[in-house]
N, C-alpha and C positions, 0 to 999 in steps of 0.2 A: 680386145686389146684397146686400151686407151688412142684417145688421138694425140698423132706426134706434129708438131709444127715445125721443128729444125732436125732436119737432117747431119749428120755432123764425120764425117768421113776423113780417115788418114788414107793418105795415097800410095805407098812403098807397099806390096804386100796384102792391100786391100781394095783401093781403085786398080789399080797395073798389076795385070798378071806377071809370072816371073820373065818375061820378054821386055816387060814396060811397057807392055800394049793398055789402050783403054779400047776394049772390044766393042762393039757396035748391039750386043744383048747388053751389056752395063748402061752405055750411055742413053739407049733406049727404055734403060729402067731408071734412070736418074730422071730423066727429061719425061717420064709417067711421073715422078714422085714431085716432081716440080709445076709440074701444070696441075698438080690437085691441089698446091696451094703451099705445097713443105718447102721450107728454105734448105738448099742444098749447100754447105757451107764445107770446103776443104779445111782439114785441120792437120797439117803436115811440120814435120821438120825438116823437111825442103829448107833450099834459100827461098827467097820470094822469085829471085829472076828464076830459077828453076823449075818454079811454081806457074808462070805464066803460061808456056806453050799447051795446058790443057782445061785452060778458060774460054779460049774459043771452039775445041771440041765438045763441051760440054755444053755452052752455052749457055752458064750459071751468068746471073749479075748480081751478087754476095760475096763481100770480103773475103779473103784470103788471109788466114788464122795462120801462120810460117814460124821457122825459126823453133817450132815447138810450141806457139804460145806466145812467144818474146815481140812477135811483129805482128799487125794487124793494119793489112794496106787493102785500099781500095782498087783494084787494075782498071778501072774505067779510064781513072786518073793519076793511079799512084801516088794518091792522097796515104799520107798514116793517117791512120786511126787509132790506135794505140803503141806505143812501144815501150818494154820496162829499160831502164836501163842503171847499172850499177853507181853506186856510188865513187867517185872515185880514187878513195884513199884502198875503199875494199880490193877494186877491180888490179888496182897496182899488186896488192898484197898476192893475190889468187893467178895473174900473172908470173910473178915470182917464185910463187910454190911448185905452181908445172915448171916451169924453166930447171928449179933445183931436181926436179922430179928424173930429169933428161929430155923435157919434150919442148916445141916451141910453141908459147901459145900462138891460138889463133882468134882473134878477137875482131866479132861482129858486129857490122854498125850499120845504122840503115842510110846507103850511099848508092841506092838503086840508080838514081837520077846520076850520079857523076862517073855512072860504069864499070865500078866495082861493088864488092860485097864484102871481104874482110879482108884485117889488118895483121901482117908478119913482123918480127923484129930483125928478120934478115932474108933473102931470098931463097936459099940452100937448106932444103928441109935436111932436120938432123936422124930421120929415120926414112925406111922407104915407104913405110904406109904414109906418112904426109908428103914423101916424094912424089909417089904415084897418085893422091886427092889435086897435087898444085898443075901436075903433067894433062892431069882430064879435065883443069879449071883455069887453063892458062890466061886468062885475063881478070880471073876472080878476084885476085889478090892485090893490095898494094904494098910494099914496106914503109913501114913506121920505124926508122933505127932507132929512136927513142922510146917504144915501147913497155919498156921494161921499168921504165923511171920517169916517164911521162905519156900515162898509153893516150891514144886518141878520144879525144869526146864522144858522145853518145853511143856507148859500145851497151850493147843489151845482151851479149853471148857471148862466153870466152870456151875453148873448146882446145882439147888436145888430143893425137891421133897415132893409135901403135896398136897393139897386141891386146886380147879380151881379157885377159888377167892382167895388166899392166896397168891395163884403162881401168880396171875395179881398180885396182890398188890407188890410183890416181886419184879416183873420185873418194875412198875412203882418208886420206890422205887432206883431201878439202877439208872434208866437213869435221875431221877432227880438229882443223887448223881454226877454221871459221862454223864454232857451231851454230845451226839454228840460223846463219843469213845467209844458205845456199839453199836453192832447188838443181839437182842433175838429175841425168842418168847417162848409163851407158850402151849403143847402137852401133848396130852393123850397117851404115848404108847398105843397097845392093850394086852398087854401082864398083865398090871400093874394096881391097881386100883389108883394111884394115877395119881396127872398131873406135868410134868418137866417145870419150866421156863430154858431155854437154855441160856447162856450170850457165847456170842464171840467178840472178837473185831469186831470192827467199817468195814463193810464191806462184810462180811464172810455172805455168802448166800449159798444154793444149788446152785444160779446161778452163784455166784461167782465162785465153784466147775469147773460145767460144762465149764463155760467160758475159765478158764481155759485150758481144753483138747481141747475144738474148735478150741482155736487159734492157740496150735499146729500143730494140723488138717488141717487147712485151711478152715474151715469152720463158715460162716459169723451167727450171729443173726437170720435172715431171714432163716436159709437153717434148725433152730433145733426147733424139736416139744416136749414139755413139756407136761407133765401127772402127774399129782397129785390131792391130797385131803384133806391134812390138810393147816392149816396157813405156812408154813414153806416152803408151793411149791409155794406161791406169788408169790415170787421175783419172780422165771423162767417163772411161767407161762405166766407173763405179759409181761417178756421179751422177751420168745420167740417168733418165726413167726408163730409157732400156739402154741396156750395153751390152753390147754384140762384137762376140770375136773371132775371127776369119778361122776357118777350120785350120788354115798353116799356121796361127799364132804362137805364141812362145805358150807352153802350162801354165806360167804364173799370171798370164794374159786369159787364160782359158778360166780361172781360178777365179777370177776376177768378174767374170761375165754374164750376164742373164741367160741371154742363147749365143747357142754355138751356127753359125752361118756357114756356109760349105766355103771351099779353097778360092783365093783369087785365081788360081786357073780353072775353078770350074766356077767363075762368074758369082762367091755367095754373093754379090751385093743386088743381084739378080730377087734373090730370096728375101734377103731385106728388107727391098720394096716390096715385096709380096707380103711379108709380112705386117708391113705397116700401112697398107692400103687394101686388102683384099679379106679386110674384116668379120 
């Protein structure tokens, strides 16, 4: 097997078994794959603040790739390091479109430092699945009443939240509106019973994230190994030199993958490192 120099790991599914545990065989296999020298680098669609609490069980010091892609902060310092963010005649437009759709957007901006993480255009979610994301996020949010006609600056994520055929129709609905200047998809948190369509500009991938820190790095396509399990770890996993999908991944995630790695309840990222150290 070639030598990998960036490790590159979604967390929902793949780091956390379906408990949200990071078992003590995982973390023991990350913290082998980091003392040989591989950059252990989260690429999640977490928030960022949600992302934090398992920086110090891990004991990575490597940016946190969040948002999908969209945010790239330092937790040392909660320095950005990169963030995409819309333009904003677009981000009005695509505001709009969900609104007419029936949902409220929810538009994210990097505001870690002032104690929240996104922005509503009213308080009173107008369905229950973003009734019950604001009830388990009760300090996440702020209202913007102006939203809708003057949303807030530096938003890099706008996101609307209901039913898995609703959210496809949603996201189809975008890209027919605005073709060619959106990146989405659509996810199941597991925390959440509803499912999120994601909208970013045009581009804005986890791989995009990642790519990002490689190049600083010096480290090429070929040298970083991808781990994930939903739709949203595509991009990377096909871009990377190997791309590895959790044995519970979605098919089109499987379809997509170089090897198949055993379930996050039975620890694949265990095998992972095995795989890319035990040559």
């Amino acid at each position: 097997m070639p030598h990998y120099r960036l490790l590159a790991i979604d967390i929902d599914g793949t780091l956390v078994n379906s408990r949200d545990e990071l078992t003590p065989a995982v973390r023991a296999a990350l913290d082998r794959a980091g003392r040989s020298g591989i950059r252990v680098v989260l690429a999640t669609g977490r928030r960022y603040r949600r992302t934090l609490p398992l920086v110090a069980p891990l004991g990575i010091d490597v940016p946190l790739v969040t948002a999908g892609g969209a945010l790239v902060k330092d937790p040392a310092d909660h320095r950005t390091l990169f963030k995409a963010e819309f333009e904003e005649e677009l981000l009005r437009k695509v505001a709009r479109e969900i609104d007419r759709c029936g949902y409220d957007p929810v538009l994210s901006g990097d505001t870690f430092s002032e104690g929240f993480d996104f922005y509503l255009a009213r308080a009173n979610a107008r369905n229950d699945e973003l009734a019950e994301y604001l009830t388990l996020n009760p300090h996440a949010g702020r209202v913007w009443p102006d939203l809708l006609s003057a949303p807030p600056p530096g938003v890099f994520q706008c996101c609307a939240m209901g039913g898995k055929e609703e959210m496809l129709a949603v996201e189809r609905r975008l890209h027919k509106a605005f073709p060619g200047r959106l990146a989405s998809h659509v996810v199941r948190p597991p925390r959440y019973c509803g499912f999120l369509t994601e909208v970013f500009p045009a581009g804005v991938s986890k791989w995009s994230g990642v790519r990002h820190l490689a190049e600083q790095w010096g480290i090429a396509d070929g040298e970083i190994c991808a781990v994930g399990d939903d739709v949203n770890d595509i991009p990377m996993i096909r871009a990377a030199g190997l791309g590895v999908a959790m044995g519970n991944a979605l098919p089109e995630v499987k379809a997509a993958a170089d090897r198949i790695a055993p379930t996050h309840d039975d620890e694949g990222l265990v095998q992972v490192v095995a795989w890319l150290l035990d040559r």
